[in-house]
N, C-alpha and C positions, 0 to 999 in steps of 0.2 A: 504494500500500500504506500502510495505517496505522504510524506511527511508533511503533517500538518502543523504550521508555526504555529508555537507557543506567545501569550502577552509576555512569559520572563527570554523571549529567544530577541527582541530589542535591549531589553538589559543587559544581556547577555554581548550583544553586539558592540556595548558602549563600555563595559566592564573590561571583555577580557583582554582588549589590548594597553592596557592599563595597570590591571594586576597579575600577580603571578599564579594566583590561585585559588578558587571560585570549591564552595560547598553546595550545593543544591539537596533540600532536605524537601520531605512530605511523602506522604503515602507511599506506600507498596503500591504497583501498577500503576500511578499516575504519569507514566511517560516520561522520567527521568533521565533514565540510562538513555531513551530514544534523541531526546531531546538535545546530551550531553553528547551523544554517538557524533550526531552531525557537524561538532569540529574539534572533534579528538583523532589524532591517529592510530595510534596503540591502545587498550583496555587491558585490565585487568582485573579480573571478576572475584574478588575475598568473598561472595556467597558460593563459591566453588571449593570443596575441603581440598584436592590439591593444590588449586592456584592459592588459594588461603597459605596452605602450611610450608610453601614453598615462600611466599612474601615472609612470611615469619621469621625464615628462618635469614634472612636475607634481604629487610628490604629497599635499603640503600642501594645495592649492590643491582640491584631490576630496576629501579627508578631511574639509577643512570644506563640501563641498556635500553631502555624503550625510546620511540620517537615521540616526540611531541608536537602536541600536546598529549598528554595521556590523562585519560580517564581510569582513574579510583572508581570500581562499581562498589557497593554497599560498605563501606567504611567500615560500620558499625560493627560488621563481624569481626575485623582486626584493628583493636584501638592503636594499635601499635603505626599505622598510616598513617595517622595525624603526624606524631613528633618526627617521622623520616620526610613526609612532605615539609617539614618545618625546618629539617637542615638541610635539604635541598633548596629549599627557597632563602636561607642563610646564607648558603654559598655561591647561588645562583641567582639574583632576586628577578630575570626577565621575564616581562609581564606573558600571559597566554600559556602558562609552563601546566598547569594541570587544575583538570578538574574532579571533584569528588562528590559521588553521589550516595544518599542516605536515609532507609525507612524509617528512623528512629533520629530522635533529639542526641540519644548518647546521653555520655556522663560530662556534662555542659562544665563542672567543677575539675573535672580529672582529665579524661582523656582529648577533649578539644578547647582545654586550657594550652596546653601546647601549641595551637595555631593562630592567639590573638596577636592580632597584627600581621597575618600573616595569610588567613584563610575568612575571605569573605561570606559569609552566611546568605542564600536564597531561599526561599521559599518557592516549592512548584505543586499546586493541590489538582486535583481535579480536572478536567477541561472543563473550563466555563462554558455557555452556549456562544458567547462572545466565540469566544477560539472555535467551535464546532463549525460556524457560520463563516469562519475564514477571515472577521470583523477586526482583525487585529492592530490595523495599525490607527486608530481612533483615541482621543484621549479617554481616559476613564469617566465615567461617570462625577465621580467625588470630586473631581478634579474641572469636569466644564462648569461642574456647581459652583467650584472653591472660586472663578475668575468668570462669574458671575452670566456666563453665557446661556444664553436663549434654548432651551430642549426643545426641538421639533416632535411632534407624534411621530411616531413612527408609520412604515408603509402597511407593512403586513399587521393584519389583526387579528391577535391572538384571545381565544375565550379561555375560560378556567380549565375545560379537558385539556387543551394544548398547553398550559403552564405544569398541568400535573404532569402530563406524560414527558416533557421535558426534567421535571423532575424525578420522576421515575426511573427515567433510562439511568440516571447518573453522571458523572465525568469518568470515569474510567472509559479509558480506549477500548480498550478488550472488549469491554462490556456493549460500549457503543459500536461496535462493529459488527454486533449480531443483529441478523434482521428479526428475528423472535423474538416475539415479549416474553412468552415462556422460556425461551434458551437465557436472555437476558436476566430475568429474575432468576433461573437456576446457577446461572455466575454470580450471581449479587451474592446470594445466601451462600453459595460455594467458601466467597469472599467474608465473610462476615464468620462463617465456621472457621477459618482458617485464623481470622483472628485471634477468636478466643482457643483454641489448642493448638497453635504454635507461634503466630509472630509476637502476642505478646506475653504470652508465657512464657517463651524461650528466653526472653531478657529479664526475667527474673523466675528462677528454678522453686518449686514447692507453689506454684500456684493451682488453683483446682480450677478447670475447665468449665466445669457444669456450673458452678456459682459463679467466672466472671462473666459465662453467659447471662444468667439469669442478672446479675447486675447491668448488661448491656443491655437489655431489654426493658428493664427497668431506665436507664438514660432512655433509651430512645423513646419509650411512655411521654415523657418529660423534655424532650427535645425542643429547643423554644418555649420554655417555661424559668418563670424562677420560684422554684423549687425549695427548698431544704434539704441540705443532704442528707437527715434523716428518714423523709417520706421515699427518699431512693434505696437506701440501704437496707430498709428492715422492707419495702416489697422486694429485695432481693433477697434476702432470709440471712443479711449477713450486718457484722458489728461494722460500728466508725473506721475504726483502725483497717479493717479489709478494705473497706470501702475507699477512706483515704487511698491507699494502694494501687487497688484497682483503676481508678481514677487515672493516679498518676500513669500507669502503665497505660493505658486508653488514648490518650494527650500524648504520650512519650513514642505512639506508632500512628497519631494522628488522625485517631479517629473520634473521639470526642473535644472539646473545649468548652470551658468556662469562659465566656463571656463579663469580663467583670463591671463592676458597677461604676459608672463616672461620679465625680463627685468634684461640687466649685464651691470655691469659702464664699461667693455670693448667694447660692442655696443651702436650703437647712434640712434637718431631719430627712434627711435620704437614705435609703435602705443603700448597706455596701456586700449585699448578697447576690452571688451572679446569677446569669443567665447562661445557662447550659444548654448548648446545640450538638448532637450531632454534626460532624465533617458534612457527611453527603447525605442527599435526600433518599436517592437510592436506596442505600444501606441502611439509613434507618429504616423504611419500607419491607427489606428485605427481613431485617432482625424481626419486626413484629409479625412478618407471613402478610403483609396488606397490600393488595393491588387496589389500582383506582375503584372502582367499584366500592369496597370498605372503606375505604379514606371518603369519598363521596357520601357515606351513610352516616359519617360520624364528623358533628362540625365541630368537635372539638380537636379531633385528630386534622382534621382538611386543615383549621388553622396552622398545627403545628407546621404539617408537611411544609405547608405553604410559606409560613417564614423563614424554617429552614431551607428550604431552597432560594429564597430570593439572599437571605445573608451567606450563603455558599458561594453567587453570583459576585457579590461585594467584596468577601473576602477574596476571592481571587484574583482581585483589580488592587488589591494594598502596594503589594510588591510593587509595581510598576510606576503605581500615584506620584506624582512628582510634590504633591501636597503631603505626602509623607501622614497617611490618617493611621489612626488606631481605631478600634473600632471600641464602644461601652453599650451598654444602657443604662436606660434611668428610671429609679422609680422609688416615689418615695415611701416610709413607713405606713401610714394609715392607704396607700394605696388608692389615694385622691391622684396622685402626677404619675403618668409612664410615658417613656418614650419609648418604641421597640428598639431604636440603635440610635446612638449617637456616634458619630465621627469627628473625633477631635483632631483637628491638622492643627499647625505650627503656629506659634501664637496663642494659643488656647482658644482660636476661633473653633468652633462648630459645626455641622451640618446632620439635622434631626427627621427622620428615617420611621415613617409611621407605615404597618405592611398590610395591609388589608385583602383575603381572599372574595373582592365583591369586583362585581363589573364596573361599579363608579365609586367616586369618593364625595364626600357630604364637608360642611362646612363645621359639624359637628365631630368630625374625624380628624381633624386640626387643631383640635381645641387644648390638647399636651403643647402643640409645639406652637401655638400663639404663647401659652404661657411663657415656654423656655424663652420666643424671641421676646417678650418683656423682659423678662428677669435678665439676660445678658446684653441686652442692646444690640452696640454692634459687632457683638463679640457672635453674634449669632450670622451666621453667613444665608444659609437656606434651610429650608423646611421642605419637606417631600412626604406626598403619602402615597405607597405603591398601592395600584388598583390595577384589577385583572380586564380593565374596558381599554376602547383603543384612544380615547382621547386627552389632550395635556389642559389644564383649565389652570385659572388661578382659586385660592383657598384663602386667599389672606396676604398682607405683605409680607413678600421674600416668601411666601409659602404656595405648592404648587402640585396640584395633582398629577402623576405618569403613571404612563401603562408600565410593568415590569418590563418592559423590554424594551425601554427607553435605556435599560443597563448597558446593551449589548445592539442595538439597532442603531 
């Protein structure tokens, strides 16, 4: 199949001839290695036990026989990569010298402490529908917002079935390259078993399969929700401290995040408990066994799906944002103020992210993010509330109704 550009294969274009050596982290199967193939000469695959034990035992000694660029595939299996790219780049510092790809965060304290300064960290999740549709060289969303530009509707007009089933399919390549729903969904789940009894049990030995299952199921229950992490852990049939753990290993192979809560010394009494999302929409679907059909019977489920897929869509536009956003939410204790996302860019300005599974949006669906643009002035940039209709309206000053796929169109 022809290679399809990534939003990080421009960063990538303006990075590597600049530094000497570039990290590319996120998912298992999200097109990494593919991505990272297209201007590396040489590989080397540490998820292979001979190429593994042979870098081990040597691998100084292979990093200077190979051409370059060379591509590190899965790092994580041999921490030992990190410190030999880090005396190669010592003694060599010419930029474009290697890249390193990675399922896992690692041990961010230990083993990829040896590459600060030295090994640039990327983020590559999912294909966004943006990337599916070829949309790629477009500024981001966050980003026409942050410099105050005019959103056009868009041409094609997408209704709620069409948003789901785009969420459905997922970002995985693989995934998306079957023409079956049914083939499609048995990858997904394929995917989502493999998580829990080997990619992230493997990085930490003595965990029990059947209860990080049941605790994945339990997040995905709760996906776009904020939650308590106790109403997670005990429907999972398990203590804090597992759960703690769990967590951590879920996020550490990049399939769950916490969402954490914004918080300004101009507002008060705001909740600083996150907002937990599944990574992909897909795989939550997959872990609970729900196709459209059930997602469609239950509106409290259609919400989640639904905001997890449009913040899937956003975070995969960070990396690239030249406004450099984080993303939060907000929302305060008695649960009078929410916002679904807030996007803090540089400056501490704003841009406030309301996600609604409805064909249109009301002037009462703005009523969160009139308040934030009071409260912050002009520290409040834009206001947006996604709706599954085809049309762009105003809401309010600096606040403005899009269709979802005003993201990516």
């Amino acid at each position: 199949m022809p290679y399809r550009r990534r939003l990080l294969d421009g960063l990538l274009d303006e990075l590597m001839p600049e530094l000497p050596a570039l990290l590319i982290v996120g998912p298992r199967g999200a097109g990494k290695t593919t991505t990272a193939q297209q201007r590396t000469r040489s590989r080397v695959r540490l998820d292979v036990p001979a190429e593994a034990g042979a870098f081990q035992a040597d691998p100084d000694g292979i990093l200077r026989g190979m051409d370059e660029p060379v591509l590190i595939d899965e790092w994580q299996a041999v921490p030992e990569a990190f410190p030999a790219v880090k005396r190669a780049v010592d003694a060599d510092g010419r930029p474009g010298r290697f890249l390193l790809t990675g399922s896992a965060y690692g041990d961010i304290e230990g083993a990829t402490a040896a590459g600060t300064g030295r090994i640039v960290r990327l983020l590559l999740y999912g294909m966004t529908v943006r990337e599916q549709t070829g949309q790629v060289a477009r500024s981001t969303l966050i980003d026409r917002l942050a410099r105050g530009e005019r959103i056009e509707a868009p041409d094609a007009r997408l209704d709620l079935r069409d948003y789901l089933d785009l969420a459905l399919s997922s970002g995985f390549p693989d995934a998306l390259e079957l023409s079956s729903v049914g083939a499609r969904q048995r990858w997904l789940e394929g995917y989502a078993a493999q998580i829990t009894t080997r990619d992230a049990t493997g990085l930490a030995s003595g965990r029990d399969p059947a209860r990080l299952r049941r605790f994945l199921e339990a997040y995905a229950l709760n996906s776009a929700k904020i939650t308590e992490a106790k109403t997670i852990y005990e429907a999972a049939g398990i203590d804090r401290k597992t759960a703690v753990a769990y967590e951590g290993l879920l996020e550490n192979v990049f399939v769950v995040e916490a969402i954490p809560a914004w918080t300004s010394n101009r507002l008060k009494r705001l909740s600083l408990a996150p907002k937990r999302y599944l990574l992909d929409a897909g795989i939550m679907a997959a872990v609970l066994r729900m196709d459209m059909a059930s997602i469609l019977a239950d509106v409290r489920m259609l919400g989640r799906v639904f905001d997890t897929f449009v913040v899937s869509q956003l975070r995969g536009e960070l990396e690239v944002s030249t406004s450099r956003p984080r993303l939060y939410h907000l929302h305060n204790r008695d649960g009078s103020r929410e916002v679904d996302i807030v996007a803090e860019l540089g400056g501490g300005r704003v841009v406030g992210f309301e996600i609604k599974a409805s064909a249109t949006a009301r002037p009462q669906d703005a009523r969160h993010l009139d308040w934030l643009r009071d409260q912050l002035g002009d520290r409040f940039v834009a206001g947006v509330v996604f709706h599954t209709g085809p049309h762009v309206f105003p809401l309010g000053e600096r606040i403005t109704a899009l269709p979802v796929s005003t993201i990516w169109a």
